[in-house]
N, C-alpha and C positions, 0 to 999 in steps of 0.2 A: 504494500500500500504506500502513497507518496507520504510522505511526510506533512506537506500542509492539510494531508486529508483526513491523516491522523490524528497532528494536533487539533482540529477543530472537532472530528469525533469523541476524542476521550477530555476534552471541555477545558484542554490547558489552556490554549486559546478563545476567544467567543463567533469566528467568523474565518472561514478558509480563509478570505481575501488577508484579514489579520496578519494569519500564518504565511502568506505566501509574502508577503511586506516584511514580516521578518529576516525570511529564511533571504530576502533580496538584501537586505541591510547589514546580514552576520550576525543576526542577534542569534539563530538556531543553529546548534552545534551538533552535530551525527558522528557520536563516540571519536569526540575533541577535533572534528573539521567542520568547518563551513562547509553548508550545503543550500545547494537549489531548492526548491520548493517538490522539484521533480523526482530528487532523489527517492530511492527504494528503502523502506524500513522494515524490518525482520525481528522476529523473537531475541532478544538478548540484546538488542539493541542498546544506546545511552543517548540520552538527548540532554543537553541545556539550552535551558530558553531563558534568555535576560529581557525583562518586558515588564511592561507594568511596573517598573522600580522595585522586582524581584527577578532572583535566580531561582529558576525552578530545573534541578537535574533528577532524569527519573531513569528508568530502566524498563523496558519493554518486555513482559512475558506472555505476552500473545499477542497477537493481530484478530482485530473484530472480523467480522464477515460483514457484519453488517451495523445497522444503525446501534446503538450503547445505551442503553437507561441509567440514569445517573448513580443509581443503588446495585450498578454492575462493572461500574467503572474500575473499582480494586481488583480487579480480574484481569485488568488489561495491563496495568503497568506497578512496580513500587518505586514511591518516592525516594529519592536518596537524600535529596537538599532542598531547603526553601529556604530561602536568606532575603530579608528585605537589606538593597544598596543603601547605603547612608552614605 
């Protein structure tokens, strides 16, 4: 799955279009590189995302199929870091 389709599915982000601004700017990381919006994301994955005046690094253990209910989201990835920038 791309990555901006991702972070918009599992609600790191609020809006693809968000996610694909990020991943254009450098702010998304795909296990410590900058990446396209386009790039491929996989199980075991690492992402950080600097946004919103936090780092959010998390760890990928599965890929949805499909759309994500919010009360199923811990299924898809664990956080590793949330750090509000000061």
């Amino acid at each position: 799955m791309r990555i901006d389709v991702l972070l918009d599915k599992l609600c790191i982000v609020k809006h693809r279009s968000i996610a694909k601004k990020a991943c254009d700017k450098g702010l998304v990381l795909l296990n410590g590189s900058e990446v396209k919006p386009s790039k491929k994301v996989h199980a075991g994955d690492n992402i950080k995302v600097t946004l919103y005046g936090f780092i959010l690094e998390c760890e990928i253990t599965e890929i949805p199929k499909g759309n994500v209910g919010k009360s199923e989201l811990q299924n898809y990835y664990k956080l590793l870091v949330k750090n509000q920038i000061t």
